[in-house]
TORFILUM-123446 format. One record per residue (C-alpha): residue number from 0; x, y, z; residue in three letters. Coordinates in steps of 0.5 Angstrom, whole numbers, always signed. Example, Ala and Ser with C-alpha at 12.3 -4.5 7.8 and 13.67 -1.06 7.14 Angstrom:
# TORFILUM-123446
+-----+-------+-------+-------+--------+
! num !     x !     y !     z ! residu !
+-----+-------+-------+-------+--------+
!   0 !   +25 !    -9 !   +16 !    ala !
!   1 !   +27 !    -2 !   +14 !    ser !
+-----+-------+-------+-------+--------+
***
This chain:
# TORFILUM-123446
+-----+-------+-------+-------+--------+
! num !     x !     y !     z ! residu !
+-----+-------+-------+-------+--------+
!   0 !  -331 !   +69 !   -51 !    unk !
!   1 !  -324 !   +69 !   -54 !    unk !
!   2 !  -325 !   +74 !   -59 !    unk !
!   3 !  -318 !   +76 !   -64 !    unk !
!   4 !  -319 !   +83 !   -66 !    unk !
!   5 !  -321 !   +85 !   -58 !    unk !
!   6 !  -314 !   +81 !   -56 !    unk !
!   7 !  -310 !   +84 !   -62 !    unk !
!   8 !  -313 !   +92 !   -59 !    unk !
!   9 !  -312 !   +90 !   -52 !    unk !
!  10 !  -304 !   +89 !   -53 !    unk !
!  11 !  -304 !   +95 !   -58 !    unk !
!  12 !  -302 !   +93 !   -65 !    unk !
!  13 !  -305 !   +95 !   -71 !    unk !
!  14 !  -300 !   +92 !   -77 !    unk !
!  15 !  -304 !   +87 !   -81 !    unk !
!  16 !  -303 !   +80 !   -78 !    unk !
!  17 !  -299 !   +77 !   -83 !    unk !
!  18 !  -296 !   +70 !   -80 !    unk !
!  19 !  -288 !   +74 !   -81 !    unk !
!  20 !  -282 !   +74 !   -76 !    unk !
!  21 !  -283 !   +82 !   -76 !    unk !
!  22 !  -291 !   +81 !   -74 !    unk !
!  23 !  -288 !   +75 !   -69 !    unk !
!  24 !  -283 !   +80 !   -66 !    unk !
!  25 !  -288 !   +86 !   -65 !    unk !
!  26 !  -294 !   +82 !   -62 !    unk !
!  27 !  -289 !   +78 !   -57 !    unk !
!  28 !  -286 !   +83 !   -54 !    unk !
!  29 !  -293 !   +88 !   -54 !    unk !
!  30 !  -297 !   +82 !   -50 !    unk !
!  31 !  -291 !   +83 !   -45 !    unk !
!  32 !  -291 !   +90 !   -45 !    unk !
!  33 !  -298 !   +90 !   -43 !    unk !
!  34 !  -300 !   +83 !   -39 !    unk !
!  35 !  -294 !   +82 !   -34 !    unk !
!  36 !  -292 !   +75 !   -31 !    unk !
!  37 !  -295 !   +75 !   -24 !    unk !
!  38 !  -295 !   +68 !   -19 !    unk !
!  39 !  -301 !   +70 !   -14 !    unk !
!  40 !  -306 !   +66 !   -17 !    unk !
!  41 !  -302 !   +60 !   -17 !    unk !
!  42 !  -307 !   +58 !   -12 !    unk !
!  43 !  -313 !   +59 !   -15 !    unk !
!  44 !  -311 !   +57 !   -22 !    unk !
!  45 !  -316 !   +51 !   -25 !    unk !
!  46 !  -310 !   +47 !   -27 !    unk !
!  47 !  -314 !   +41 !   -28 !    unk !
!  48 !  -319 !   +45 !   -33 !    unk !
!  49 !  -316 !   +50 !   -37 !    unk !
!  50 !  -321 !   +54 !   -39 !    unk !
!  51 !  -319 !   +59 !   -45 !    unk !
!  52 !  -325 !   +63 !   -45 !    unk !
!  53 !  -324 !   +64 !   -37 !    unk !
!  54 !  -317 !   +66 !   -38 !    unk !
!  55 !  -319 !   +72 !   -44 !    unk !
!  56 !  -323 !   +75 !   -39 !    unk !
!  57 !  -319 !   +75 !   -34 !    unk !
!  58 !  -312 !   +76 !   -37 !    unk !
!  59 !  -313 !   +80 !   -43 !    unk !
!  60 !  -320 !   +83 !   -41 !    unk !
!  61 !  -319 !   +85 !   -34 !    unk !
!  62 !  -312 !   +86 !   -36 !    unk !
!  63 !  -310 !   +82 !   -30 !    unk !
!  64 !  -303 !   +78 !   -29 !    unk !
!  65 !  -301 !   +71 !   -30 !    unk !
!  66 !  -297 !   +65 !   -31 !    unk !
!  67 !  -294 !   +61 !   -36 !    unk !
!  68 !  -300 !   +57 !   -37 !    unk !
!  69 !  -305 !   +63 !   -38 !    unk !
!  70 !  -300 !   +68 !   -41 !    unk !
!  71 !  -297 !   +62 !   -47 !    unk !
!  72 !  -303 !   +59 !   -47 !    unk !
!  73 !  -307 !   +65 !   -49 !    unk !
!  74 !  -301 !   +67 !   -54 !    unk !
!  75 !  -301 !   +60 !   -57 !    unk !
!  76 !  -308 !   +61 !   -59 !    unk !
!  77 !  -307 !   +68 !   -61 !    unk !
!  78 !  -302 !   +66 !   -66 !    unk !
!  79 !  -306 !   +60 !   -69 !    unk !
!  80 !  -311 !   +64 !   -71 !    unk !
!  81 !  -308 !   +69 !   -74 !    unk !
!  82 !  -305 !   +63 !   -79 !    unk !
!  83 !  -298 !   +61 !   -75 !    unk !
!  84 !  -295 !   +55 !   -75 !    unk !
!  85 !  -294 !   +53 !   -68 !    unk !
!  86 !  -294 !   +48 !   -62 !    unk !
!  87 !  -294 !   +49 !   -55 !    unk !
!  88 !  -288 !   +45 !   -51 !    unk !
!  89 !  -286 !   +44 !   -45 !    unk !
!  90 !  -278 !   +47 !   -40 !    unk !
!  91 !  -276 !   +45 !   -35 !    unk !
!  92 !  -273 !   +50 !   -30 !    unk !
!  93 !  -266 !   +50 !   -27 !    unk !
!  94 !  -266 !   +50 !   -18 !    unk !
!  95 !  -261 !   +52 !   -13 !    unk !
!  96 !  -257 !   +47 !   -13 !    unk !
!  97 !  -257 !   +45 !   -20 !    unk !
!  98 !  -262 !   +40 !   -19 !    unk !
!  99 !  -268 !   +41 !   -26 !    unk !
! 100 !  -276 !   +41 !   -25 !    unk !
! 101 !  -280 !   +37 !   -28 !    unk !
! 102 !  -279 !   +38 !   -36 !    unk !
! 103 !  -288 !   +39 !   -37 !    unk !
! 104 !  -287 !   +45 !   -32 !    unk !
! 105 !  -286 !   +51 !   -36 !    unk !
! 106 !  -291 !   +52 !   -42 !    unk !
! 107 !  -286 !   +56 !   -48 !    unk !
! 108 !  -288 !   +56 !   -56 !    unk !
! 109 !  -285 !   +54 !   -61 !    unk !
! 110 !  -286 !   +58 !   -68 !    unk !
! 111 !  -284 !   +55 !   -76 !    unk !
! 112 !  -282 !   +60 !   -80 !    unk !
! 113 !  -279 !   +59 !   -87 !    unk !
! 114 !  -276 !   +52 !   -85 !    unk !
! 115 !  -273 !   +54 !   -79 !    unk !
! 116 !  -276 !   +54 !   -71 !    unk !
! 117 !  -277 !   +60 !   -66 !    unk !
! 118 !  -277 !   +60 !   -58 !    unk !
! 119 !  -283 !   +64 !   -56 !    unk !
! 120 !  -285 !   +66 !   -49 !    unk !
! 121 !  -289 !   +71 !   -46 !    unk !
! 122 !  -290 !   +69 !   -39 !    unk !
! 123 !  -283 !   +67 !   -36 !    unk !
! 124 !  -282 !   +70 !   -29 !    unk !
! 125 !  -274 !   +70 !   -30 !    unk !
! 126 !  -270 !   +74 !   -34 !    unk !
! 127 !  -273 !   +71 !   -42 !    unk !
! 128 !  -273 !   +73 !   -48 !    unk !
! 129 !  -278 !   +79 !   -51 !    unk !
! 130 !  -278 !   +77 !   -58 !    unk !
! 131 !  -277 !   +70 !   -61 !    unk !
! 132 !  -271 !   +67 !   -61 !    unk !
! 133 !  -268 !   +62 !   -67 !    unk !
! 134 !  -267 !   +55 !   -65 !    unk !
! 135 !  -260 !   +54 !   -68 !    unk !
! 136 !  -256 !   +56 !   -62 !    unk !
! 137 !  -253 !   +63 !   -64 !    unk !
! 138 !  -253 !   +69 !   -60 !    unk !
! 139 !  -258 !   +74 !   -60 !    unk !
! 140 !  -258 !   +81 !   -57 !    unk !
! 141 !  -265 !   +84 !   -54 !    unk !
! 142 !  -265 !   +89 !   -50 !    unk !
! 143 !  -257 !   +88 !   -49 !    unk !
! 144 !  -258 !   +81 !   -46 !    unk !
! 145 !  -255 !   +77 !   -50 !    unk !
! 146 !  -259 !   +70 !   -50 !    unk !
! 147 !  -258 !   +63 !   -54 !    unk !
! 148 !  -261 !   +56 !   -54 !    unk !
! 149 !  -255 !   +51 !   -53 !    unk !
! 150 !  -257 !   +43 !   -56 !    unk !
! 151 !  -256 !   +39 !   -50 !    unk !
! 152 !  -258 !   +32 !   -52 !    unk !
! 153 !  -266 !   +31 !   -53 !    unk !
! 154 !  -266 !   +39 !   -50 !    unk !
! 155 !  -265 !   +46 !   -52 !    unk !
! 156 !  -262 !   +50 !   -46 !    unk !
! 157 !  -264 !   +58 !   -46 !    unk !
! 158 !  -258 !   +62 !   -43 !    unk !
! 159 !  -258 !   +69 !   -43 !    unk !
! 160 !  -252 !   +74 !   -40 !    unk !
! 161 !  -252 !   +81 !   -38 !    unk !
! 162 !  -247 !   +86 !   -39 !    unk !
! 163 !  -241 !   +84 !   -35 !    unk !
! 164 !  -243 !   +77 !   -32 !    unk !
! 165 !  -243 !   +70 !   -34 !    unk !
! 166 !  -249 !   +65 !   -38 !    unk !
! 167 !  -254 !   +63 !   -34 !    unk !
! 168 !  -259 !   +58 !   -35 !    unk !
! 169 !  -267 !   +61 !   -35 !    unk !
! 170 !  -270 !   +54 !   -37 !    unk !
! 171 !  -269 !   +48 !   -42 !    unk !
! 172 !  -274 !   +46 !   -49 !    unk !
! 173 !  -276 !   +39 !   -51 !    unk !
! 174 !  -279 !   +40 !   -58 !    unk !
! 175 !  -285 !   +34 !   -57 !    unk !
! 176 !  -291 !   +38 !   -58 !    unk !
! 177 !  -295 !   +39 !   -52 !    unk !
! 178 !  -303 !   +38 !   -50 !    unk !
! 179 !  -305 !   +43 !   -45 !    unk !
! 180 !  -308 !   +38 !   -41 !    unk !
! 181 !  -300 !   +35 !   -39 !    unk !
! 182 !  -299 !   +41 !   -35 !    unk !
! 183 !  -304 !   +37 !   -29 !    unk !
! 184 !  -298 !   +35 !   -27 !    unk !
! 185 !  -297 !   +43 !   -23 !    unk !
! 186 !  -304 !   +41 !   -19 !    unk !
! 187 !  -299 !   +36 !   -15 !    unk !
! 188 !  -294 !   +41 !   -16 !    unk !
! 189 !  -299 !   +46 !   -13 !    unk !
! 190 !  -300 !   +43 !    -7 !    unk !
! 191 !  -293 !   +41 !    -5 !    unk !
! 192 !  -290 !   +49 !    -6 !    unk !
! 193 !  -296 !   +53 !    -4 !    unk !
! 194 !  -293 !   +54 !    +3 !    unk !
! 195 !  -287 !   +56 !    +1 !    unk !
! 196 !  -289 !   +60 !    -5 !    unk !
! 197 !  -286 !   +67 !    -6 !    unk !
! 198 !  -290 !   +72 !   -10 !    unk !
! 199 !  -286 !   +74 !   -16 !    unk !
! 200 !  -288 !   +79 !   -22 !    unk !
! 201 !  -284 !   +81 !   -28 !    unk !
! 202 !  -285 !   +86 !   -33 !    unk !
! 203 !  -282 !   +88 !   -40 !    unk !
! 204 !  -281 !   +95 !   -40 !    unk !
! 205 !  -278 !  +100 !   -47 !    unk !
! 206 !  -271 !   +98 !   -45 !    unk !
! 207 !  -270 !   +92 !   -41 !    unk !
! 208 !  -274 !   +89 !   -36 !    unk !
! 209 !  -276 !   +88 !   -30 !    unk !
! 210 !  -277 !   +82 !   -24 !    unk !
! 211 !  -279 !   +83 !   -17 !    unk !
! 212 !  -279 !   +77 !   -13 !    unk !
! 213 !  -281 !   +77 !    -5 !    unk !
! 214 !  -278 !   +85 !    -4 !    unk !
! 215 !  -272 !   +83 !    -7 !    unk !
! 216 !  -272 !   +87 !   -15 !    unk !
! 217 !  -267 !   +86 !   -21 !    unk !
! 218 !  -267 !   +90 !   -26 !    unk !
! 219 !  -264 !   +90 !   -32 !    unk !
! 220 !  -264 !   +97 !   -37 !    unk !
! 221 !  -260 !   +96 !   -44 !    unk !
! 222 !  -256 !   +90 !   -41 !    unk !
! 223 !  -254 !   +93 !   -34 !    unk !
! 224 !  -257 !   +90 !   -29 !    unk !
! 225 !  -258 !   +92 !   -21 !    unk !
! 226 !  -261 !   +88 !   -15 !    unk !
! 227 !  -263 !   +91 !    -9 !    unk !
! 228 !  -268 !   +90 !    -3 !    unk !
! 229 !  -273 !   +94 !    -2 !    unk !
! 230 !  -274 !   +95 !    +7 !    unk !
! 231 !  -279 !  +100 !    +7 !    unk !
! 232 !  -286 !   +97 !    +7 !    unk !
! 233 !  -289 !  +104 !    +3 !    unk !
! 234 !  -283 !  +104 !    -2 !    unk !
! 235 !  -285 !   +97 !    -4 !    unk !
! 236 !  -292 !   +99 !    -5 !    unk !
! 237 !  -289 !  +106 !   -10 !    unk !
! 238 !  -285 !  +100 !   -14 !    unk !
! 239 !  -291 !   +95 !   -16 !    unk !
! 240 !  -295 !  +101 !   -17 !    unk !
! 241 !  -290 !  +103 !   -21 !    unk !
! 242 !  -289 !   +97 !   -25 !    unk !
! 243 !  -295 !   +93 !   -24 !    unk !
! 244 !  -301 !   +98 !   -22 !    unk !
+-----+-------+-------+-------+--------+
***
């Protein structure tokens, strides 16, 4: 059922799939434009069988959201079969309180390009990046968000900055190359959190991005970033039309 051309067609790219930086850059940020970070099926999603095949008709036929399970997943696959030399690793993501989740929690990608790596990530419900990001620990500006991976002994930690505030820690890589199957562990994780969970949706737009989570928005528009909460059960409905419809 996974097809290539129809993936390819689905996120809008037309260029000639050569296994580049410049065609790694374009797909990355277009699969974000077009399938959107979206937690509700965590409690439905078979983390004991990844099914690629279901999740292509799900995600990229049916155009529904997902999580990093679905998004990376489907990512990792794409980029294989158009010839790039990648692995699917594992991050670990920061709590309040400054206690750190299981390292196999968050599914991100790593890319080799001409002797060097590349973080890439499509399906992260924070502030992340949108197009890959070299593992060397320099700063890169997207969208005026300043992000970089700082070494942190068997880690590599992402931190992004907006204008006007300080780094912040999104998550943190360990290079070893994953088996999709270590990501059962989010079965148990699942069952623990699902009556806590809060609905949160992310989106990439032309100049920024976008994260809604509960009623609370953040949105951050060429490195500006603003947070509001949304009351007004109706104007809730008018911003994921907006962004997610």
């Amino acid at each position: 059922m996974f097809d290539k051309n129809t993936y390819l067609e689905r996120i809008g790219y037309s260029g000639s799939g050569e296994p580049t930086l410049a065609t790694l850059r374009e797909l990355q940020r277009k699969h974000q434009t077009r399938f959107h970070y979206d937690n509700a099926y965590v409690g439905i999603t078979d983390f004991l069988r990844f099914d690629l095949d279901a999740m292509f008709v799900t995600t990229v036929l049916k155009g529904r959201g997902g999580i990093c399970t679905d998004l990376n997943f489907l990512f990792v696959r794409l980029l294989e079969e158009l010839g790039f030399d990648v692995k699917l690793v594992a991050a670990g993501i920061l709590f309040p309180g400054g206690k750190w989740g299981p390292d196999v929690e968050h599914a991100v990608i790593v890319v080799r390009l001409d002797g060097e790596d590349w973080l890439a990530d499509v399906g992260y419900g924070g502030v992340s990046i949108v197009e890959p990001l070299r593992m060397t620990g320099e700063t890169a500006s997207q969208d005026g968000i300043d992000f970089r991976l700082l070494r942190d002994g068997v880690y590599h930690v992402l931190q992004y900055r907006t204008r006007g505030k300080d780094w912040r820690i999104a998550y943190r890589v360990t290079t070893k190359a994953r088996d999709r199957n270590e990501w059962n562990v989010l079965t148990e994780l699942n069952t623990i959190h699902k009556d806590v969970l809060v609905r949160r949706r992310r989106c990439v737009t032309d100049n920024g991005q976008v994260m809604l989570t509960a009623n609370l928005i953040v949105s951050i528009e060429d490195g500006v970033e603003s947070s509001r909460l949304v009351r007004d059960p109706a104007e809730l409905e008018k911003v994921v039309s907006h962004y997610w419809g």
